[in-house]
C-alpha positions in Angstrom: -50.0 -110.5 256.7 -51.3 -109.6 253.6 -49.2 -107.6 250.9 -52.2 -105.8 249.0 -53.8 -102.9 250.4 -57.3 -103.3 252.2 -60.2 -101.5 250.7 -63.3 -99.4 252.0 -66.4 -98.6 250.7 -67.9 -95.4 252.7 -71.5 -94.0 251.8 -73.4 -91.7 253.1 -76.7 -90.3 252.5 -77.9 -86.9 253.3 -81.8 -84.7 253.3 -82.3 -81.6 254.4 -85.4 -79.6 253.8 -86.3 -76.0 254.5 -86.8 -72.7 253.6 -83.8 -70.7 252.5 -82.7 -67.5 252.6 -82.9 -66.0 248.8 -82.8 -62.2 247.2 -85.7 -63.5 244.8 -87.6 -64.6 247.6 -87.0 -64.9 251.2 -89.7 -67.6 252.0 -88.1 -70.2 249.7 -88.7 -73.9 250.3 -86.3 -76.2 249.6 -85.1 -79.9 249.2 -81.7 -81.1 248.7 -80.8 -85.0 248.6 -76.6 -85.7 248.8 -75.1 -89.0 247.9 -71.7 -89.4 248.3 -69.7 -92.6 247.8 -65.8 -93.0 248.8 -63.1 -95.8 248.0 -60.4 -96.3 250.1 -57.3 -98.1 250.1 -55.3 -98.5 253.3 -51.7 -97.2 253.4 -49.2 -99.6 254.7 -48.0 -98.6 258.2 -45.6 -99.6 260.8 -48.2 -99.6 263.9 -51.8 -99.9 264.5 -52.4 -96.3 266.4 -52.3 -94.4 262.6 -54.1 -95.5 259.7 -54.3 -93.5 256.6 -55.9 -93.7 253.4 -56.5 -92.8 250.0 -59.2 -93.4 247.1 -61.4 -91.9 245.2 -65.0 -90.8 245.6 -68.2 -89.5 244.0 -70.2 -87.0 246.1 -73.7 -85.8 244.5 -76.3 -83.0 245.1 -79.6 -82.4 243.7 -81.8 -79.9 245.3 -85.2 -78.4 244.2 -86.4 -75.1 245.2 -89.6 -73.4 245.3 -89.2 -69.8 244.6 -93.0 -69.2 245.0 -94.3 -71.0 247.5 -97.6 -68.9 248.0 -98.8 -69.2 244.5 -100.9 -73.1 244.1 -99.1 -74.6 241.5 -95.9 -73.8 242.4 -92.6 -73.8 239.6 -89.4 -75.3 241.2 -86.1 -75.1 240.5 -83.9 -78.5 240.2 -80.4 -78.1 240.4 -77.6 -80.5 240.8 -74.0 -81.9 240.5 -71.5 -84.7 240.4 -68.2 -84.5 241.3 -65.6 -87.0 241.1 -63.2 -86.7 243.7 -60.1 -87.3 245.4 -60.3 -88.2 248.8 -58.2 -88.9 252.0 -59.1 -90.5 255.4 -57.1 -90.4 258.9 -57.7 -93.0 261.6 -56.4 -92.3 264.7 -57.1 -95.6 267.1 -57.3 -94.2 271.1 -57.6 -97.8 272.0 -59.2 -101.0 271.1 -62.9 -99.6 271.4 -62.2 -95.6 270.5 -61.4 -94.2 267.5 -61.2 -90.5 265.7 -61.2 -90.2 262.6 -61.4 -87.5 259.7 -62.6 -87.8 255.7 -61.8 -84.7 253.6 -62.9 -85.0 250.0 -61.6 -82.1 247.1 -62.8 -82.4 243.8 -60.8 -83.6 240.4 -63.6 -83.1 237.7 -67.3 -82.5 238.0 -70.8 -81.3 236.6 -73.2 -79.0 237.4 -76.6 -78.5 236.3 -78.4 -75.1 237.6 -81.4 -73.5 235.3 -81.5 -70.2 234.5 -85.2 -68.5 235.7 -87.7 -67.7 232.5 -86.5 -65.1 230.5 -88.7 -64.1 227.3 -90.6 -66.7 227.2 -87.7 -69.2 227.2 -85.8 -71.3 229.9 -82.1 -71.5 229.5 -80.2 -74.3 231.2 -76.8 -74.4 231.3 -74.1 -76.6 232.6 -70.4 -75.9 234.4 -67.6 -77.9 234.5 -65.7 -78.0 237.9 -64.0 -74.8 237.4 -67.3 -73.0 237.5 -68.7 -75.1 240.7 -66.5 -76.2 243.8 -67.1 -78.4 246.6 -65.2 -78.9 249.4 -66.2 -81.8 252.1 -64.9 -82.8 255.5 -65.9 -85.3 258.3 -64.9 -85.5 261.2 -66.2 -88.9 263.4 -65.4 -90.7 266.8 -66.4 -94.3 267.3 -66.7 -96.4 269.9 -67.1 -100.2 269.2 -69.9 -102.2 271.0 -68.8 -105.8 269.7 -68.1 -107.2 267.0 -68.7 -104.8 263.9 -71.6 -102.8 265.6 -69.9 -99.5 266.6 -71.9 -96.5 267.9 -70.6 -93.2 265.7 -71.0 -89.0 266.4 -69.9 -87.4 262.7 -70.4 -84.1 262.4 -70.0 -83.0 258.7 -69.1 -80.0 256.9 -70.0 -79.7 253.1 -69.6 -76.5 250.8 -70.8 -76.6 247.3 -70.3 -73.2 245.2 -71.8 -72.6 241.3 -70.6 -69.2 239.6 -73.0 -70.0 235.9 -75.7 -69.7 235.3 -76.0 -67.9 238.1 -74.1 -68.1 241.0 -75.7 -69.7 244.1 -73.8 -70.6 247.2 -75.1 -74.0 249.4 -73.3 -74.9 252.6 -74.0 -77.9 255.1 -73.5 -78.3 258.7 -74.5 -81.1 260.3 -74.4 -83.5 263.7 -75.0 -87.0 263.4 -74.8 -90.1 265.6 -75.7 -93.8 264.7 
């Protein structure tokens, strides 16, 4: 048995593109990319049914937005932020194939970058530290093991990222996945 903790490494890698819904205009297109990378270090348990952990993580999001997307040369919008976070993971084994599991991520410090729209000629850009911008993440995944370490997965994943400055702007993510 070993006496250190046993690590994992979790990455996932999210798209999504679409038009959104916006008050400056309502046929918005838009792109956002997510990165997000978590650490984690097993807890020591008595039994093999439970397994919880804890690490940290770093969870990005840049998206770019095309206010205008009738006019030819269109102007877009690139926003983004980084967030360093804590985050904690609970395996629940059914059996030797099944398994649920959920990741829940809050954030300890962060940066956000979101430009302000042209105002007298000028563009002002402004960044928030994580009391201005929030983000909240949660998955929630069952697998079932094929063989070996091939396992087929259904995640579905909930992410919620808020800005309040420049201007505030709410983006939230809602998504199915299997693999």
């Amino acid at each position: 048995t070993a006496t250190r903790p046993r690590g994992r490494h979790i990455i996932d890698l999210i798209y999504s593109g679409g038009k959104l819904r916006s008050i400056v205009c309502p046929e918005a297109k838009n792109k956002m990319l997510c990165l997000s990378y978590d650490y984690l270090l097993d807890l020591k348990t008595t039994g093999e049914i439970f397994r919880p952990a804890i690490g940290i993580g770093l969870h990005t999001l840049l998206s770019n937005t095309n206010y205008l997307p009738g006019i030819e040369l269109p102007v877009s919008y690139l926003s983004g932020g980084v967030y360093l976070t804590l985050t904690g993971n609970v395996l629940f084994r059914l059996n030797k194939k099944n398994n649920i599991g959920v990741l829940a991520g809050i954030p300890v410090a962060g940066f956000v970058y979101r430009p302000d729209f042209d105002i007298n000629g000028k563009t002002l850009t402004r960044s928030a530290l994580v009391g201005k911008g929030k983000l909240f993440s949660i998955r929630l995944e069952y697998s079932y093991k094929l063989r070996g370490k091939l396992s087929l997965i259904a995640a579905w994943d909930y992410n919620y990222f808020t800005f309040d400055e420049p201007r505030p702007v709410t983006i939230l993510q809602n998504g199915l996945s299997v693999g």
